[in-house]
MARBA-3410 file (N, C-alpha, C, O; in Angstrom, 1 decimal):
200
21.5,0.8,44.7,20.7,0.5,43.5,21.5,0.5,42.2,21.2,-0.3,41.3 ~ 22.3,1.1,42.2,23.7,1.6,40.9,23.5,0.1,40.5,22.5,-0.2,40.0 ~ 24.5,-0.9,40.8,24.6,-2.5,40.1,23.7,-3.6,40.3,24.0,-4.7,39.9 ~ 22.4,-3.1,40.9,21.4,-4.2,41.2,20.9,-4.5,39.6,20.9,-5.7,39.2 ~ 20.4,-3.5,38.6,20.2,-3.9,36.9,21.1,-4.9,36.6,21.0,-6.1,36.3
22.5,-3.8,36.7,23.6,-4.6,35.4,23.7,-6.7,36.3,23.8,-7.9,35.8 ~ 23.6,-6.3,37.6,24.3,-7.6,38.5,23.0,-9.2,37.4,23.3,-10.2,36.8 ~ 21.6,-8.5,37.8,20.2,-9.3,37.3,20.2,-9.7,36.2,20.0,-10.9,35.9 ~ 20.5,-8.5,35.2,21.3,-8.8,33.7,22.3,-9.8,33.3,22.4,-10.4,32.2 ~ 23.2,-10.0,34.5,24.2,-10.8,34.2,23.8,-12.1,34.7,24.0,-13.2,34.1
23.2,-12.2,36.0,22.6,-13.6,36.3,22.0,-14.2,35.4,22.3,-15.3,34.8 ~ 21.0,-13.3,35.1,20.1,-14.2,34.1,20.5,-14.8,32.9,19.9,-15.7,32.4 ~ 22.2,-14.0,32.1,22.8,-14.6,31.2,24.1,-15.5,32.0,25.2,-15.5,31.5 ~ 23.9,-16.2,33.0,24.5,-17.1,33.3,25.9,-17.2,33.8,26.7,-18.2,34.0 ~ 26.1,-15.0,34.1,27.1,-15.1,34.6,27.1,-14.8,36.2,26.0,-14.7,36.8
28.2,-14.8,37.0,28.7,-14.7,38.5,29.2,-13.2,38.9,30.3,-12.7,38.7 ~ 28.2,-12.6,39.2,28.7,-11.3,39.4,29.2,-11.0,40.2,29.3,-9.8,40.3 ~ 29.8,-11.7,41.3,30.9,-11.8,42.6,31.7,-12.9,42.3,31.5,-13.9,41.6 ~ 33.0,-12.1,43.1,34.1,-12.8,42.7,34.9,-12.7,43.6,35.3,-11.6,43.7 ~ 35.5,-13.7,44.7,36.3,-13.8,45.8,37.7,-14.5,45.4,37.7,-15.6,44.9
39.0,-13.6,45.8,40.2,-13.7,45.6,41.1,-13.9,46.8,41.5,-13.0,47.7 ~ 41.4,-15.3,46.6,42.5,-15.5,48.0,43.9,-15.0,47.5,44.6,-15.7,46.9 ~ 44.1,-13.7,47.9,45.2,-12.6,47.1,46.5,-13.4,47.6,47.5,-13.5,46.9 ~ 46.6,-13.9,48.8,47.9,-14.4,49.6,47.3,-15.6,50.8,46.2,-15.7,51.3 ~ 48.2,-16.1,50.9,47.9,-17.7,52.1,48.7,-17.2,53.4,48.6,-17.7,54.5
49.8,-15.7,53.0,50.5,-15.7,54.3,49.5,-15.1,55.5,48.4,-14.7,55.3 ~ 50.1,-15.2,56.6,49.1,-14.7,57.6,49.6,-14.7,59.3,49.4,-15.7,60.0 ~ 50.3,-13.6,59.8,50.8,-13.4,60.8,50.4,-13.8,62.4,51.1,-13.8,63.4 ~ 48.4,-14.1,61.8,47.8,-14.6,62.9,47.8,-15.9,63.3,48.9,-16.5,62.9 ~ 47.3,-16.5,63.8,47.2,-17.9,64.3,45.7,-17.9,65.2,45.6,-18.1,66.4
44.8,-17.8,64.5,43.6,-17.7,65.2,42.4,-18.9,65.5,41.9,-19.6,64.6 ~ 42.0,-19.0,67.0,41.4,-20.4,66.7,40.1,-19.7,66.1,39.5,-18.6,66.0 ~ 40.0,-21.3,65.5,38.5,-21.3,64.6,38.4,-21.2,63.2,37.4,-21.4,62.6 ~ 40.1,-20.6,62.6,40.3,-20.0,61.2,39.7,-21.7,60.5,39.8,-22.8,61.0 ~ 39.3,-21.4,59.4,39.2,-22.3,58.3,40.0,-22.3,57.4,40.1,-23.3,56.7
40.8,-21.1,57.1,41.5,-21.4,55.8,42.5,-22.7,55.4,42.9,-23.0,54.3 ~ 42.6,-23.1,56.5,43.8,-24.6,56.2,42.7,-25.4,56.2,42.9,-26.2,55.3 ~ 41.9,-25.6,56.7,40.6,-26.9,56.4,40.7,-27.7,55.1,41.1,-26.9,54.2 ~ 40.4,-28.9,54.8,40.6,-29.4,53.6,39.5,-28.9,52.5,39.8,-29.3,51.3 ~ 38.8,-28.5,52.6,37.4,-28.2,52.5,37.5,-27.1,51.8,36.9,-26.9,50.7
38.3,-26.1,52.4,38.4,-25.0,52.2,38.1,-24.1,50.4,37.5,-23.1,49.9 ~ 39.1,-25.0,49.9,38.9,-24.8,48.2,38.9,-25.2,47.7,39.6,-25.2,46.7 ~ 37.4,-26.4,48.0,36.5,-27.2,47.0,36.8,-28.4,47.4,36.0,-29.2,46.9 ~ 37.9,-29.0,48.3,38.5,-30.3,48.6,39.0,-30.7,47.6,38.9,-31.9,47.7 ~ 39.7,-30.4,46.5,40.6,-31.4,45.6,42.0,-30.9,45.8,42.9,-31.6,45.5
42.2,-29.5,46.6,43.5,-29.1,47.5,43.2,-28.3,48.3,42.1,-27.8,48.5 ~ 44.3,-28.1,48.9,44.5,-27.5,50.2,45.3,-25.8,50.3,46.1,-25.5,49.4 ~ 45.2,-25.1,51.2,46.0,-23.7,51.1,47.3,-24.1,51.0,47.9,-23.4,50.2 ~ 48.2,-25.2,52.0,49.3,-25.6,51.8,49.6,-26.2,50.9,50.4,-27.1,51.2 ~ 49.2,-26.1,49.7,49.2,-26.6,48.8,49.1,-26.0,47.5,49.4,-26.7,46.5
48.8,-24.6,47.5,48.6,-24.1,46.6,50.1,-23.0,46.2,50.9,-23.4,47.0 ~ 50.6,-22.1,45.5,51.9,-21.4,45.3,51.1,-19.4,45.8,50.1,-18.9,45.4 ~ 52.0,-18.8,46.5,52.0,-17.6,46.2,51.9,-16.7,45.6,52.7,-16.2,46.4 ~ 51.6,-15.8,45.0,52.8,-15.0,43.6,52.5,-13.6,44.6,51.7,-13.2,45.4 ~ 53.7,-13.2,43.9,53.8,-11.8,44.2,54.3,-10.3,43.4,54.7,-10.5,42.2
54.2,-9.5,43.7,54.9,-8.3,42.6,54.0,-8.0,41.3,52.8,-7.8,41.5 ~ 54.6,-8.1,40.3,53.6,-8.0,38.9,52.7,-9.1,38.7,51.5,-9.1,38.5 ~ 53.9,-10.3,39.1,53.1,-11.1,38.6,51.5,-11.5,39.1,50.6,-11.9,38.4 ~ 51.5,-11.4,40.7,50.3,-11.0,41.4,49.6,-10.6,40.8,48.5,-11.1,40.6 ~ 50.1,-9.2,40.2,48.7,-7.7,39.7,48.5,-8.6,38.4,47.3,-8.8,38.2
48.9,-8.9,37.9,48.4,-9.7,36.4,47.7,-10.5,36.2,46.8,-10.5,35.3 ~ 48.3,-11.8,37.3,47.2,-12.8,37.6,46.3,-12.3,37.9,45.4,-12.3,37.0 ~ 45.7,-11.6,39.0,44.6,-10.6,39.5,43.7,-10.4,38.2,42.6,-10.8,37.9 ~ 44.6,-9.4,37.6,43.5,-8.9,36.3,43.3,-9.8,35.4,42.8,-9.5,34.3 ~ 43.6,-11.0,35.6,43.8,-11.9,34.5,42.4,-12.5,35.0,41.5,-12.4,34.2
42.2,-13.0,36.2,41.0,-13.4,37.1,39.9,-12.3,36.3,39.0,-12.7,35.6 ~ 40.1,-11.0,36.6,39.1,-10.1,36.5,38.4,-9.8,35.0,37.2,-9.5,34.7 ~ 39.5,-10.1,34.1,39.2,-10.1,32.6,38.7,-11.5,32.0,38.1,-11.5,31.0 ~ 38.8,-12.4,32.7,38.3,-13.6,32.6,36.7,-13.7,33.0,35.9,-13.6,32.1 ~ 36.6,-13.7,34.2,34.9,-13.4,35.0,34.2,-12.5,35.1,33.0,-12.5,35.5
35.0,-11.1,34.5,34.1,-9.5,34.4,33.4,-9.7,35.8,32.1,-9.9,35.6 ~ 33.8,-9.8,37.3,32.5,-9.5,38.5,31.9,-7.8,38.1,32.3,-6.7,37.6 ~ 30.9,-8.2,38.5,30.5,-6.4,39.2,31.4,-5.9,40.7,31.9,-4.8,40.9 ~ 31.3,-7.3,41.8,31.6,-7.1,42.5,33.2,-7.8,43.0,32.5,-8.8,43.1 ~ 34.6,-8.2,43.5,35.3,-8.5,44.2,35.8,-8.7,45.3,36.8,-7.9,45.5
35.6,-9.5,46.3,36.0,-9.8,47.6,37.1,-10.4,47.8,37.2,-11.6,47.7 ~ 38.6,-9.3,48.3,39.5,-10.0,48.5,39.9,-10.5,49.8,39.4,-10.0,50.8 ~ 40.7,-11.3,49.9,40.8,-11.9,51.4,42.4,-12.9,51.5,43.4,-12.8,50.9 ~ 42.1,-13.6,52.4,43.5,-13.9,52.9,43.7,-15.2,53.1,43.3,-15.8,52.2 ~ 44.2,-16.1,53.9,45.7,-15.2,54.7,45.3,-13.8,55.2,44.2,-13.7,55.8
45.9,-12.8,55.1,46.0,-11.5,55.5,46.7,-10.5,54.2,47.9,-10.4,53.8 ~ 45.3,-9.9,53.7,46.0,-9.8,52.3,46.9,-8.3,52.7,47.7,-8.0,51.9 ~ 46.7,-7.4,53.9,47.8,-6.0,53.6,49.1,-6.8,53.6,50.1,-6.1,53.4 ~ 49.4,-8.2,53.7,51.0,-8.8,53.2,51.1,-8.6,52.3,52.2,-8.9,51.8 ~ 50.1,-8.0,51.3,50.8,-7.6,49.9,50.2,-6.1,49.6,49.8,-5.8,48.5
50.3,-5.3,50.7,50.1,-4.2,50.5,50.3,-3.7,49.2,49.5,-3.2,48.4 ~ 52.0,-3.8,49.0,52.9,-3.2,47.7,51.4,-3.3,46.3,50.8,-2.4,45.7 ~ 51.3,-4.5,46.5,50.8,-5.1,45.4,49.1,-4.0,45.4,48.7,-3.2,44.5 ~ 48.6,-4.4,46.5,47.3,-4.0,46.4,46.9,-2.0,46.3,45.9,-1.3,46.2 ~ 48.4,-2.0,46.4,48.9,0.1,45.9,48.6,0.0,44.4,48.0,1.0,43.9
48.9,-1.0,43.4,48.1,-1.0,42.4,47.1,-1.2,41.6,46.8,-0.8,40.5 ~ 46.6,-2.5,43.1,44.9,-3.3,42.0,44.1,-2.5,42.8,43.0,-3.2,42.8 ~ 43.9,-1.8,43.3,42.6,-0.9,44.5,42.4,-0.3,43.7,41.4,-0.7,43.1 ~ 43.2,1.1,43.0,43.4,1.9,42.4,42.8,1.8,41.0,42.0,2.6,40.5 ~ 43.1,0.8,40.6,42.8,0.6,39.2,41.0,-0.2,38.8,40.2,-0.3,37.8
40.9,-0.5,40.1,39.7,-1.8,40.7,38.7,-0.5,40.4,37.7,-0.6,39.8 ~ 39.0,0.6,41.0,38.0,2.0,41.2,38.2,2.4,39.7,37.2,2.1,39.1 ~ 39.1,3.0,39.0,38.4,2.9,37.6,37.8,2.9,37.1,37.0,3.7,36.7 ~ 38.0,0.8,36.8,37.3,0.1,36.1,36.0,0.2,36.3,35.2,-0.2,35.4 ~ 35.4,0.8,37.5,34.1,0.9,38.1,33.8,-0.6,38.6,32.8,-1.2,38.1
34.5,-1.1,39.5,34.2,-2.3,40.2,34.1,-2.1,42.1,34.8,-1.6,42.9 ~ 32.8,-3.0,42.0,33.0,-3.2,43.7,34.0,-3.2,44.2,34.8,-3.3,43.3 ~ 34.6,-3.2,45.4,35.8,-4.0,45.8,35.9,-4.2,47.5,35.9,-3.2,48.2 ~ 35.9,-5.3,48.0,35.2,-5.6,49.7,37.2,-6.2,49.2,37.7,-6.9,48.4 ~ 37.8,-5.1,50.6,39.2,-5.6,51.2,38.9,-6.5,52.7,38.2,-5.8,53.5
39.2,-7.7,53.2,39.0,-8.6,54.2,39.8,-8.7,55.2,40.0,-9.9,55.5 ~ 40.4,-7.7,56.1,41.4,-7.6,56.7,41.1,-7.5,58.4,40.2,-6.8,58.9 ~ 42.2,-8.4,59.0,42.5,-8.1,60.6,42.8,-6.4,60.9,42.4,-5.8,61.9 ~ 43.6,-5.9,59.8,44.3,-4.4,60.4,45.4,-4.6,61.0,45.9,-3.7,61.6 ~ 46.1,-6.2,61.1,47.4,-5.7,61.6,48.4,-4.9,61.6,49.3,-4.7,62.4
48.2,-4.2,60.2,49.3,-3.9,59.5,48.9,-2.7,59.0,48.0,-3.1,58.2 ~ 49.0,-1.3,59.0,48.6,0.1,59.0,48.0,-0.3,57.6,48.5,-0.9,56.7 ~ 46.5,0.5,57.8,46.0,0.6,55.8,46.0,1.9,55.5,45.2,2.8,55.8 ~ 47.2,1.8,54.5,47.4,2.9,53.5,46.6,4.1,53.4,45.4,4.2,52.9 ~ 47.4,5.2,53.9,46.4,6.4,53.4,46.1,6.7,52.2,45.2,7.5,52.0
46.5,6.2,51.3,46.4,6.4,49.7,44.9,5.6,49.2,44.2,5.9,48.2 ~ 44.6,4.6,50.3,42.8,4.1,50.2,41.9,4.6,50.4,40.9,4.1,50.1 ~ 41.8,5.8,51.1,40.9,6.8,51.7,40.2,7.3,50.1,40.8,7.4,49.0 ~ 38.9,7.4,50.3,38.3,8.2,49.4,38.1,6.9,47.6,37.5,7.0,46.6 ~ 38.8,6.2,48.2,38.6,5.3,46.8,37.6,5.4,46.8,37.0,5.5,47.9
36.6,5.3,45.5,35.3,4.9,45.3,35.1,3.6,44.9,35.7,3.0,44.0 ~ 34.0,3.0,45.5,33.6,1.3,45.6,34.2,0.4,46.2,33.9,-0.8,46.4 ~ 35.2,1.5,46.8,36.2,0.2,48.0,35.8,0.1,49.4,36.0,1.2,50.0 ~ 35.2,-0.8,50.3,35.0,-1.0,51.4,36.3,-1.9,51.8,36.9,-2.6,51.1 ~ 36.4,-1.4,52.9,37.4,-2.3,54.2,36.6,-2.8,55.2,36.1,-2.1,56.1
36.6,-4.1,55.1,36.0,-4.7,56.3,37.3,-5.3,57.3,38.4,-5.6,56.8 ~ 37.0,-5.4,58.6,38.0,-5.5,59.5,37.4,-6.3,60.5,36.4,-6.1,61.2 ~ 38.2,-7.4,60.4,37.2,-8.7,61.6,37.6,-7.7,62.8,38.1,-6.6,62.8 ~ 37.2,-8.5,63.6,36.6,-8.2,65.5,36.2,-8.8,65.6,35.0,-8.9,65.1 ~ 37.0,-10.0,66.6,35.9,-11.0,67.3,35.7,-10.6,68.7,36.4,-11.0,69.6
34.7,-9.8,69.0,34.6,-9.0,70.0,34.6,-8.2,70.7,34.5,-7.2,70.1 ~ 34.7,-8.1,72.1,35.5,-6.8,72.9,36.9,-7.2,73.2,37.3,-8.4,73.3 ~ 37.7,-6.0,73.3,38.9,-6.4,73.6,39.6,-7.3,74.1,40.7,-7.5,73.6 ~ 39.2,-8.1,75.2,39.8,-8.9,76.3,39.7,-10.3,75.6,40.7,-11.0,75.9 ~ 38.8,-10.8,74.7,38.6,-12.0,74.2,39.2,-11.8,72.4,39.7,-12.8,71.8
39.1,-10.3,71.8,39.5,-10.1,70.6,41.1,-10.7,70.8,41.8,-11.6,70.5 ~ 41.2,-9.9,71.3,43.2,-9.9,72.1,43.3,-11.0,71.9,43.8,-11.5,70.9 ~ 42.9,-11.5,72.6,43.3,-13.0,72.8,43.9,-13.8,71.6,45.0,-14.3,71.3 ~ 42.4,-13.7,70.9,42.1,-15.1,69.6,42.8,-14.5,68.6,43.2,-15.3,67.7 ~ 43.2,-13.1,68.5,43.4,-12.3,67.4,45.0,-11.7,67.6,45.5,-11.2,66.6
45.7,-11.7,68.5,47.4,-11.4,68.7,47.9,-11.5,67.0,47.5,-12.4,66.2 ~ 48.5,-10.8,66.8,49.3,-9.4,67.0,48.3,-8.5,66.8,48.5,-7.3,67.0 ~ 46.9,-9.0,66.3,46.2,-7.8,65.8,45.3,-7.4,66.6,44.1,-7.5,66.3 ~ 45.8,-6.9,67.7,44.9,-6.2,69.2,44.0,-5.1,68.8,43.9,-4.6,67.7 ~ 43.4,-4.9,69.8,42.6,-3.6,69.8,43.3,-2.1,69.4,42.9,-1.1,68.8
44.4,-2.3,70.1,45.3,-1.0,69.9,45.7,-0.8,68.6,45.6,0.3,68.1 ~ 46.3,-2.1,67.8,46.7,-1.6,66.3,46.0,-1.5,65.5,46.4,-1.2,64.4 ~ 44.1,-1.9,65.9,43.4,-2.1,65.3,42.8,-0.6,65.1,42.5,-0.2,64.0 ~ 42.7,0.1,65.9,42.4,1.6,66.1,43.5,2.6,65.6,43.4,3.6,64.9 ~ 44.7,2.2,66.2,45.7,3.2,65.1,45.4,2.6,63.9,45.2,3.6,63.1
45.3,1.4,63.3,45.8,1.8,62.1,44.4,1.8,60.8,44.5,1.5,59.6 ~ 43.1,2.2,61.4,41.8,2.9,61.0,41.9,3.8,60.5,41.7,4.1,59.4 ~ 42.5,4.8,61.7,42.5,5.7,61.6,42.5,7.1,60.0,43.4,7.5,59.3 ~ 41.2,7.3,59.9,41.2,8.1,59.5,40.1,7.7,57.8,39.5,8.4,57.0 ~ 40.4,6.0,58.0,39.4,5.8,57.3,38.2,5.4,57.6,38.0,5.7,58.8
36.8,4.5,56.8,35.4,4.4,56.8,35.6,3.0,56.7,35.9,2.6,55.5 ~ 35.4,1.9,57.7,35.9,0.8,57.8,34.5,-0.2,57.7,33.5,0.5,57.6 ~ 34.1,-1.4,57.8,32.9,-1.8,58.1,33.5,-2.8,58.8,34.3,-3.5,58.2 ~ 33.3,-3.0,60.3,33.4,-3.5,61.6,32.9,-5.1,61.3,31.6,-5.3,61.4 ~ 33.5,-6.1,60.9,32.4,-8.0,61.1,33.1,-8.3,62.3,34.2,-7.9,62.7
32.1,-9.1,62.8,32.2,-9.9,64.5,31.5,-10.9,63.9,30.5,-10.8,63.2 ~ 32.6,-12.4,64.3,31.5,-13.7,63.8,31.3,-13.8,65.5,32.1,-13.6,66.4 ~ 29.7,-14.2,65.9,29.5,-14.2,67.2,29.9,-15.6,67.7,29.2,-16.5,67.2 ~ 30.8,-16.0,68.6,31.0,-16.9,69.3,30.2,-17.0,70.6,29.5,-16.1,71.1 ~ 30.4,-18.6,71.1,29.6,-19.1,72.2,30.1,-18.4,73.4,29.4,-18.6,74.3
31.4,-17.5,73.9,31.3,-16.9,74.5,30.9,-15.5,74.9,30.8,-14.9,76.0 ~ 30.6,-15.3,73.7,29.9,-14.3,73.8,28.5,-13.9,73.7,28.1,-12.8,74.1 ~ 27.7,-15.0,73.1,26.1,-15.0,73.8,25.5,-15.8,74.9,24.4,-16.1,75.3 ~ 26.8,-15.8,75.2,26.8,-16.3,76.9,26.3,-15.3,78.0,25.5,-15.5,78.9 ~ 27.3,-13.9,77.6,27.2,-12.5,78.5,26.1,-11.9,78.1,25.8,-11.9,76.9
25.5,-11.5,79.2,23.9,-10.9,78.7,24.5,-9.0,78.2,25.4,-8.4,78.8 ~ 24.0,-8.6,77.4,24.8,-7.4,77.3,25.9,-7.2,76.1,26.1,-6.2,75.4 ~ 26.5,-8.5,76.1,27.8,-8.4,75.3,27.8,-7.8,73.7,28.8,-7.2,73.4 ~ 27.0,-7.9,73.2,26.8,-7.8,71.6,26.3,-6.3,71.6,26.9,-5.7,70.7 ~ 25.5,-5.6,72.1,24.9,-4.8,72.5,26.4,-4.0,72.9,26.8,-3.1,72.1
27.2,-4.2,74.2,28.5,-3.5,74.1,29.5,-3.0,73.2,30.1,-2.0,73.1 ~ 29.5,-4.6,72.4,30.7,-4.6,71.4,29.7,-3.5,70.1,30.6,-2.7,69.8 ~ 28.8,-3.2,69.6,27.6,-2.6,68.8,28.3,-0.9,69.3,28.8,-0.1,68.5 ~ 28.2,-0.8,70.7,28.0,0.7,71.3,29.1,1.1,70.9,29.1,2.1,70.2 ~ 30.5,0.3,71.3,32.0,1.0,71.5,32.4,0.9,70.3,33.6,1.2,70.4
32.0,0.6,68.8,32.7,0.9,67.5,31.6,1.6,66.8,31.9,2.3,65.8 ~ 30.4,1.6,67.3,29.1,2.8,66.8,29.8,3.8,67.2,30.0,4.7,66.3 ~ 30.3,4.0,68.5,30.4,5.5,69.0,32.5,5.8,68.1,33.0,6.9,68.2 ~ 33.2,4.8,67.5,34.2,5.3,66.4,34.0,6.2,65.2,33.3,5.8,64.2 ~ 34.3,6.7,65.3,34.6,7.9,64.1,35.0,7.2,62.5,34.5,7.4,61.4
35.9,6.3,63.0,36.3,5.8,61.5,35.1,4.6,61.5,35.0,4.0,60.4 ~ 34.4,4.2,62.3,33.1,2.9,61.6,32.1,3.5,60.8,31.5,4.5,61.0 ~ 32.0,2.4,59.4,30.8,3.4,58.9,29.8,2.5,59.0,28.6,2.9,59.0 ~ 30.0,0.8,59.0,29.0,0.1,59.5,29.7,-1.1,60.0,30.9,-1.3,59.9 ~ 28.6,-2.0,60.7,29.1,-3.0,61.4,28.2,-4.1,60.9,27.0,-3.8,60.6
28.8,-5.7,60.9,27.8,-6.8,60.4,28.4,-7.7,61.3,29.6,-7.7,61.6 ~ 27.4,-8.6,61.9,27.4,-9.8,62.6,27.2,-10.6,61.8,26.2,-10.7,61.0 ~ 28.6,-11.6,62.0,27.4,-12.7,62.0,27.8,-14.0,62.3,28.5,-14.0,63.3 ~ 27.5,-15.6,61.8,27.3,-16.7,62.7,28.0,-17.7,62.0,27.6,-18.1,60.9 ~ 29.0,-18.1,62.7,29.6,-19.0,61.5,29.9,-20.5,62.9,30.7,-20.5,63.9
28.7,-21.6,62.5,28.6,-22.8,63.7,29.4,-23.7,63.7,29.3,-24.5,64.7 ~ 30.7,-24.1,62.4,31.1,-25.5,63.1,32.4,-25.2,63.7,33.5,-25.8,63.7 ~ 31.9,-23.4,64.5,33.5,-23.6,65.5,33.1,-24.1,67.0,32.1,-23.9,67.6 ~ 34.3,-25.0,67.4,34.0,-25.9,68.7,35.0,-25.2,69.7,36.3,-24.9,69.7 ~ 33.9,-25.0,70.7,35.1,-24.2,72.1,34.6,-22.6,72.2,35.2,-21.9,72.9
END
């Protein structure tokens, strides 16, 4: 209830109180179904390969530069695979909690997340999973089940599964994949959901 006032306040004066930041384009995965290279993807007048980098300061500046520009309540960062700029994101998390801002991190987990994020306030980590292990594995290499559990470890993560056609195929399946990250220690919530123009 904390930002549902100020969020209503700000719609109604015509501002966007979410704000999604493609922090980095790099990305160690190769997953079928990704969209991020689609033409479509950011707005159709270009493309991810198409766009530049940044990294170091200049990253955290542009960042804030974004943030001082659109004032969100809330921020959803994403990727690529944004712990590739871990370094970077050791100082916009940090500062993100401060300011007193939402902040949704978008990540596979291939890549250990920082003990220094634990306890942040307003920071969620969401961590795809497409699935149970044997089909996650697959679509999702290097970022298996195994590094996906070590490198939780210890934090309050929120579990997304986009549901694929193989898996409301298995009677059971959703209900499985539900039981075995309910019964994790580091899950503090889990969201499905349905994303249709993947083929296969």
């Amino acid at each position: 209830m904390e930002g549902i006032i100020p969020a209503w306040g700000r719609i109604l004066r015509g501002y966007r109180p979410a704000l999604s930041v493609e922090i980095t384009r790099e990305c160690p995965l190769r997953c079928p179904g990704c969209y991020a290279y689609g033409d479509d993807h950011l707005g159709g007048e270009v493309t991810l390969r198409q766009v530049s980098d940044f990294k170091g300061q200049e990253l955290i500046d542009r960042f804030f530069a974004l943030i001082d520009t659109h004032r969100p309540l809330h921020v959803s960062i994403v990727g690529g695979e944004p712990l590739v700029r871990y370094r970077e994101l050791n100082q916009i998390l940090p500062r993100m909690s401060r300011m007193g801002l939402y902040t949704q991190l978008v990540t596979s987990a291939v890549r250990p997340i920082p003990t220094e994020w634990i306890g942040l306030p307003r920071l969620k980590i969401v961590v795809s999973i497409d699935g149970l292990q044997p089909e996650h594995d697959e679509r999702r290499k290097p970022a298996t089940y195994e590094r996906i559990l070590k490198h939780i470890k210890g934090h309050q993560i929120t579990v997304h599964c986009t549901v694929t056609r193989q898996q409301s195929r298995r009677d059971g399946y959703l209900e499985e994949f539900v039981r075995f990250w309910s019964d994790n220690p580091d899950t503090n919530q889990i969201w499905v959901s349905l994303y249709t123009p993947q083929i296969g």
